[in-house]
Every structure is written in structure tokens, then in C-alpha cells.
C-alpha positions, 0 to 999 in steps of 0.5 A: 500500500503506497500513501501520496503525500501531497502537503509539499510542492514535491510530491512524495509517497511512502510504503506504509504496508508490505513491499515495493520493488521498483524492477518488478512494477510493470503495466499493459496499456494498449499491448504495450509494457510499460514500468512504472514508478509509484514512488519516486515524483508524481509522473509513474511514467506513463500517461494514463490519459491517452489510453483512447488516443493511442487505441485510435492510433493503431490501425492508423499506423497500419492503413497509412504506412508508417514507417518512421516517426518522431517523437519530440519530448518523447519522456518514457517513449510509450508512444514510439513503442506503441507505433513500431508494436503497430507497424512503424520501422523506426522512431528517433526519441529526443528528451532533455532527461538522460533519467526518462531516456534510460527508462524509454530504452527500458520499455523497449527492452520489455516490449522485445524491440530492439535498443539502438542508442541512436533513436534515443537522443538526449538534448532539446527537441526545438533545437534539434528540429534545426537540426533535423532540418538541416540534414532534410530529415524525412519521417511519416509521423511527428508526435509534438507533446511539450510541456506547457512550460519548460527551462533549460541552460538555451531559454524557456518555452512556453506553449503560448508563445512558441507552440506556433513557431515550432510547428512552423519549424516541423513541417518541412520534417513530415511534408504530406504526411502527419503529425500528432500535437498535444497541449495538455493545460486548462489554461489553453482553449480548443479555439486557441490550440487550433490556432497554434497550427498553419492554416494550411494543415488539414485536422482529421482527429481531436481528442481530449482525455479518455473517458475514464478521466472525469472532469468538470467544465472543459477538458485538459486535453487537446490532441490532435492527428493533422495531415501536413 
């Protein structure tokens, strides 16, 4: 039995009954295995949250050809293993924490995919769309989830002011193909998340949390499929 904490700005839990081995917690979401981390912070490594936008996801990755993906702010990776369980070749995740890289490859392990340390790039995945498109990188499927605010040594983003501006950046990575973008905060409107993306862009899905997840008043979650 594990007790949440949640007096302090850092959520801490603690075992108050029985036993909890970090290395045996694992979870199955979607056919995916997953580890997981009750204790250690509030995010277990997995978000729950996209259980639905995931299930929708897996016959799109089939019927569309999806051979190689992107997952920029790609945290434990669970989107990238859910892609190549579904038919994708290849997925490049980038993440600005060496700790969630670690556990991505982790999942890979689990999940009986194959560990290139190449598709596990640690640094700031604005900067390395730069990059990507200096080397006229091509892939089928961005996945673009930033926080909704972040620092770092370079500079902060924050969705409001430079969500637009980085998916101007993304489009020439994914030309004629798709691209799945998220913005998970009460704070941002449906109309104002739409209006993060060029008006060329065609929107064939959006999503908010699953069903599971009850809210009052206006959803969280925004998440949408569009076709560049």
C-alpha cells in the first residue's frame, strides 16, 4: 500500500504496508509494457490519459504506412513503442532527461524491440528540429507533446508563445504526411490550440482525455492527428 503525500510542492509517497520493488512494477496499456514508478515524483511514467488516443492510433499506423516517426519530448517513449508494436520501422526519441531516456530504452527492452542508442537522443527537441532540418530529415509521423512550460541552460518555452513557431519549424520534417500535437493545460482553449497550427494543415482527429478521466467544465486535453 503506497500513501501520496501531497502537503509539499514535491510530491512524495511512502510504503506504509508490505513491499515495493521498483524492477518488478510493470503495466499493459494498449499491448504495450510499460514500468512504472509509484514512488519516486508524481509522473509513474506513463500517461494514463491517452489510453483512447493511442487505441485510435493503431490501425492508423497500419492503413497509412508508417514507417518512421518522431517523437519530440518523447519522456518514457510509450508512444514510439506503441507505433513500431503497430507497424512503424523506426522512431528517433529526443528528451532533455538522460533519467526518462534510460527508462524509454527500458520499455523497449520489455516490449522485445530492439535498443539502438541512436533513436534515443538526449538534448532539446526545438533545437534539434534545426537540426533535423538541416540534414532534410524525412519521417511519416511527428508526435509534438511539450510541456506547457519548460527551462533549460538555451531559454524557456512556453506553449503560448512558441507552440506556433515550432510547428512552423516541423513541417518541412513530415511534408504530406502527419503529425500528432498535444497541449495538455486548462489554461489553453480548443479555439486557441487550433490556432497554434498553419492554416494550411488539414485536422482529421481531436481528442481530449479518455473517458475514464472525469472532469468538470472543459477538458485538459487537446490532441490532435493533422495531415501536413
Amino acid at each position: 500500500m503506497i500513501n501520496r503525500n501531497d502537503s509539499t510542492d514535491q510530491w512524495k509517497s511512502r510504503i506504509i504496508e508490505g513491499s515495493y520493488d521498483s524492477t518488478d512494477a510493470v503495466v499493459v496499456q494498449n499491448g504495450v509494457k510499460v514500468r512504472i514508478d509509484l514512488i519516486n515524483g508524481q509522473n509513474t511514467g506513463i500517461f494514463l490519459d491517452m489510453r483512447e488516443i493511442r487505441e485510435e492510433l493503431s490501425s492508423f499506423y497500419k492503413s497509412e504506412s508508417i514507417k518512421r516517426a518522431l517523437n519530440l519530448f518523447s519522456y518514457t517513449a510509450i508512444f514510439s513503442v506503441h507505433a513500431l508494436k503497430n507497424g512503424a520501422d523506426s522512431a528517433i526519441n529526443i528528451d532533455l532527461s538522460k533519467n526518462v531516456l534510460n527508462r524509454a530504452k527500458i520499455n523497449y527492452q520489455l516490449n522485445d524491440l530492439r535498443v539502438d542508442e541512436r533513436d534515443f537522443i538526449y538534448g532539446d527537441a526545438v533545437d534539434w528540429i534545426k537540426r533535423l532540418n538541416k540534414r532534410d530529415e524525412r519521417f511519416d509521423f511527428i508526435l509534438f507533446d511539450p510541456p506547457t512550460f519548460a527551462r533549460n541552460k538555451r531559454g524557456n518555452f512556453s506553449v503560448k508563445k512558441n507552440y506556433f513557431d515550432s510547428l512552423e519549424s516541423i513541417k518541412s520534417l513530415a511534408k504530406d504526411r502527419f503529425i500528432l500535437t498535444s497541449v495538455n493545460s486548462y489554461s489553453v482553449t480548443e479555439e486557441e490550440y487550433r490556432s497554434f497550427h498553419p492554416l494550411e494543415w488539414k485536422l482529421l482527429m481531436l481528442r481530449n482525455e479518455s473517458s475514464d478521466f472525469v472532469y468538470k467544465g472543459n477538458p485538459y486535453l487537446k490532441a490532435g492527428l493533422w495531415k501536413i
